[in-house]
C-alpha positions as CSV (number, residue, x, y, z in Angstrom):
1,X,90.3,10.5,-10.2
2,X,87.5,9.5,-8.1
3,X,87.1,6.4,-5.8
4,X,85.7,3.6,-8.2
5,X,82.4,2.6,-6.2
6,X,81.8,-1.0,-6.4
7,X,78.3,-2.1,-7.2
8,X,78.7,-6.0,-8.9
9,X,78.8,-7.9,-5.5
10,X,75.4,-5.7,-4.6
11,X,71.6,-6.3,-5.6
12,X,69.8,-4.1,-7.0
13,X,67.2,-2.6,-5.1
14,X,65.5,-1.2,-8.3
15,X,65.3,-2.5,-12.2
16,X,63.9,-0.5,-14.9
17,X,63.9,-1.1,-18.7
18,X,66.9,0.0,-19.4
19,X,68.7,1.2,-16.1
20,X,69.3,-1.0,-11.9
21,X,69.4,1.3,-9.4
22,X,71.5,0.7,-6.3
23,X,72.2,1.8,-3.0
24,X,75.1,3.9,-2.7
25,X,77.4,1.4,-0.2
26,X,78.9,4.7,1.4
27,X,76.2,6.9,1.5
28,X,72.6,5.3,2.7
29,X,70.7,8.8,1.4
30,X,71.8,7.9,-1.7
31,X,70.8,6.0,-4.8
32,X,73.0,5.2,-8.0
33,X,71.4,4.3,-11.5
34,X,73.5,2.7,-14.1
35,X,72.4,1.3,-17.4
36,X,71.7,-2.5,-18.0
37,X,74.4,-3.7,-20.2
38,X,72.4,-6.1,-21.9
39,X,70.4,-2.4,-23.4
40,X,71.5,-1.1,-26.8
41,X,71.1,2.6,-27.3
42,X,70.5,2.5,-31.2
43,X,68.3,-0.2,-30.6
44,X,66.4,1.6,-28.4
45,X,66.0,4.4,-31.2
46,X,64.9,2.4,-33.8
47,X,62.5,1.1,-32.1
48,X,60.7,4.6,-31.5
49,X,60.2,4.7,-35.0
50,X,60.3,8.0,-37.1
51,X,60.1,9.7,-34.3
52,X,63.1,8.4,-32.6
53,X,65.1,8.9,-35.7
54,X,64.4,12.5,-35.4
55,X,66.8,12.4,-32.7
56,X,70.3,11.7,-31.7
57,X,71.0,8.7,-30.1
58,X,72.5,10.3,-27.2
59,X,69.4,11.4,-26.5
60,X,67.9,7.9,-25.5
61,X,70.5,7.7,-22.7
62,X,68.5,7.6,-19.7
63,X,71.4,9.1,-17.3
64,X,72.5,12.3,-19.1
65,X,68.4,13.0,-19.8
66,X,67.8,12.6,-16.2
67,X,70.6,14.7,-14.8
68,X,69.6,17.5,-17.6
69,X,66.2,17.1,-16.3
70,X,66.5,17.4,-12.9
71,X,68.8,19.8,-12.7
72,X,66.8,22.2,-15.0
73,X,63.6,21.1,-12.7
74,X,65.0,21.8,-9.3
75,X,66.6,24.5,-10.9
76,X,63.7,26.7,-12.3
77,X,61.2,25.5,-9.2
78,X,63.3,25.7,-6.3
79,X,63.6,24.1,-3.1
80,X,60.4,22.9,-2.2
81,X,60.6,20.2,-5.1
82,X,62.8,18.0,-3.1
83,X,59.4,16.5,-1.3
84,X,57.9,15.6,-4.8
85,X,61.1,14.6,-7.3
86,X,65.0,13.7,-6.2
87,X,67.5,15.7,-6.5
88,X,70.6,15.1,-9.0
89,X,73.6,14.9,-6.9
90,X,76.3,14.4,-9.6
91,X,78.2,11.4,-11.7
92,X,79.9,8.3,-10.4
93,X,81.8,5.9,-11.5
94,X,81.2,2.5,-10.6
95,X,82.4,-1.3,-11.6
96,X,78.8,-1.1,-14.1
97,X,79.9,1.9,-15.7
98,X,78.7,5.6,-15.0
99,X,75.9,6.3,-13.2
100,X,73.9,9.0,-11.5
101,X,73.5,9.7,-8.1
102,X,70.4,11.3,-6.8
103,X,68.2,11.7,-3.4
104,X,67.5,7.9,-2.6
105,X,63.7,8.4,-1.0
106,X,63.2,6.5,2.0
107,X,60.1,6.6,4.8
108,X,60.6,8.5,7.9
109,X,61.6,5.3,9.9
110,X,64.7,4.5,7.6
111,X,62.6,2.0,4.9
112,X,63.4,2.7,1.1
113,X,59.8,3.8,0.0
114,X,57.4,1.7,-1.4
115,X,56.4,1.7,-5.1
116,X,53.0,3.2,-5.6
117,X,52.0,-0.1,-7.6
118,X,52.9,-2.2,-4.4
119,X,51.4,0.3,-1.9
120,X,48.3,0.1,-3.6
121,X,48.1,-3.8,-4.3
122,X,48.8,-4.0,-0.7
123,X,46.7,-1.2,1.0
124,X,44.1,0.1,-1.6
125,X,42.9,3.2,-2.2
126,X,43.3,4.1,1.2
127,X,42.7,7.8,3.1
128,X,46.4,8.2,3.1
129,X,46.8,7.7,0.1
130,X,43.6,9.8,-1.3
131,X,45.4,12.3,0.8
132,X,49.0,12.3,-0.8
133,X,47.5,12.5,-3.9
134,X,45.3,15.4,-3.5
135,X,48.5,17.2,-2.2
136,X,50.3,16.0,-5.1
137,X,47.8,16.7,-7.9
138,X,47.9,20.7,-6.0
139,X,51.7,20.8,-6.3
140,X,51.9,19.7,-9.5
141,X,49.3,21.6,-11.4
142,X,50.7,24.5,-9.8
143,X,54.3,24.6,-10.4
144,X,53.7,23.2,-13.5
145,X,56.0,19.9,-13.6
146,X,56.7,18.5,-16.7
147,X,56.6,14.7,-16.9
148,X,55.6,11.4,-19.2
149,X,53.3,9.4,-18.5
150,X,52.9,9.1,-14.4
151,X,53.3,5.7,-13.8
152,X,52.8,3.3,-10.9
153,X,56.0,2.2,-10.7
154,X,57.8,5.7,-11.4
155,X,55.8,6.5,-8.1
156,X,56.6,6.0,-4.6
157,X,54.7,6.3,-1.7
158,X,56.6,7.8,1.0
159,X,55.6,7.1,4.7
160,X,56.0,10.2,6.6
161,X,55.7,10.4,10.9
162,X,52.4,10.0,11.9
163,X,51.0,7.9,9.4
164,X,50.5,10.4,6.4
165,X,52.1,9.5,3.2
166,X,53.5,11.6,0.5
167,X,53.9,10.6,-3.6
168,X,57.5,11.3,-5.2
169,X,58.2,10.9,-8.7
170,X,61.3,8.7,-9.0
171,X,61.8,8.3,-13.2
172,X,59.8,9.8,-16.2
173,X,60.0,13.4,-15.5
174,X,60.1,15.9,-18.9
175,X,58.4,16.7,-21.9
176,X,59.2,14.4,-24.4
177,X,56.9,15.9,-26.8
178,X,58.5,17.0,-30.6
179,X,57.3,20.2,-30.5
180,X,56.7,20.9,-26.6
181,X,54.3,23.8,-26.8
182,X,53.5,23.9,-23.3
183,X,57.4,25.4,-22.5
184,X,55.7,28.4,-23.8
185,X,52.6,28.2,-22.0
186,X,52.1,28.5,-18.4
187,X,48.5,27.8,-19.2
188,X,48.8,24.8,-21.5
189,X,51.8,23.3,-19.3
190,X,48.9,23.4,-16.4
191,X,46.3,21.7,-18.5
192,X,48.9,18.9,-19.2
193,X,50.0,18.4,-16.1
194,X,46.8,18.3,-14.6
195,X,45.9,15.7,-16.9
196,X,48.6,13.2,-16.0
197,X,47.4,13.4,-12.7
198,X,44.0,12.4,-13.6
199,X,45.6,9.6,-15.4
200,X,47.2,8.9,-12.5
201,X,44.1,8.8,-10.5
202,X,42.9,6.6,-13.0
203,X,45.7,4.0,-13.1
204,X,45.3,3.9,-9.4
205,X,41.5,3.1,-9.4
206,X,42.5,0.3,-12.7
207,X,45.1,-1.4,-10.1
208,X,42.7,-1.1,-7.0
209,X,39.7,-3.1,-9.8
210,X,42.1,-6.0,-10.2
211,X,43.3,-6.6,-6.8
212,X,39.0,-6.6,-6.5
213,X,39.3,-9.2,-9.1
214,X,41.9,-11.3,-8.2
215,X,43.7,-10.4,-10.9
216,X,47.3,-10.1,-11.4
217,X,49.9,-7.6,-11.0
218,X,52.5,-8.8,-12.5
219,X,56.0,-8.3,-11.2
220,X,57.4,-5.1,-12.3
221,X,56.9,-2.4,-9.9
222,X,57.7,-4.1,-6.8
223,X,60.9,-3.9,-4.5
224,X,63.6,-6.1,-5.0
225,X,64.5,-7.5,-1.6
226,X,68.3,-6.7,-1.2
227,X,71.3,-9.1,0.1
């Protein structure tokens, strides 16, 4: 049996609805996600609605849907999606319970990378960021990436040598439609991805309008400073 990895004396670097997400104490490359304990799968379900009942409740676990994801992602693409999305590098288990370990991104000087959310609350809508996202939007389109929503905090702005700055997608990738058409479609799975990258575009210029207004950003989708 594998080494039990011990996570309950850490912090948490990341916390999402239903998963934290931890260094890996061994490996600094690495991340682990493992499920909040105070989350209930069924409750999760119902409260999708009819929808949600349309599935099995296994399929609300975040961890197995990731590692299927991913490894069908990095799978079908190929290498060069390492620079956008992590990779799945296999189960664990910890003192929380299983989790996932995957590619923990971090900037070129050793830093984990910064949420989009805070690197735009900080910095704006800077060149470097215009930049990143133009490459992004490119990749994307073109390879066709399935995802949700692209949120701000699902986002991470990584600082690469020299200044530039490149987006990875850290949570919220696949198609979580009922009947997802654009599987079938090359053309129709590049219309919809191209359109959550406008959205994306568009929650970025939202966030840069309140920081203009002094408004606030709440606290979700910053980093948690660690021990």
């Amino acid at each position: 049996m594998a080494d039990l990895i011990r996570l309950s004396t850490a912090t948490p670097f990341a916390r999402g609805g239903n998963r934290l997400v931890y260094v890996h104490p061994a490996r600094p490359e690495v991340c682990i996600k493992v499920p909040r304990t105070d989350v209930d799968l069924a409750v999760k379900r119902r409260r999708k609605g009819f929808k949600g009942r349309l599935k099995p409740a296994a399929t609300f676990d975040d961890n197995r849907a990731e590692a299927r994801t991913l490894t069908g992602l990095h799978g079908r693409i190929g290498g060069s999606l390492a620079a956008f999305v992590p990779r799945f590098l296999g189960w664990v288990e910890t003192d929380l319970g299983r989790g996932v370990a995957l590619d923990l991104i971090r900037d070129d000087d050793g830093a984990i990378a910064t949420p989009l959310k805070q690197y735009v609350w900080e910095r704006g809508f800077d060149e470097c960021l215009e930049a990143a996202l133009g490459e992004f939007t490119a990749y994307w389109v073109r390879e066709r990436v399935p995802s949700r929503e692209l949120l701000l905090h699902n986002v991470v702005a990584r600082r690469l040598a020299g200044g530039a700055v490149r987006l990875v997608v850290i949570d919220g990738l696949g198609n979580a439609d009922l009947l997802p058409l654009s599987r079938w479609s090359r053309v129709l799975a590049r219309r919809k991805s191209a359109r959550k990258a406008a959205r994306l575009r568009a929650r970025i210029e939202d966030l840069v309008r309140t920081r203009a207004e002094g408004g606030d950003p709440g606290e979700h989708g910053f980093l948690r400073p660690l021990d």
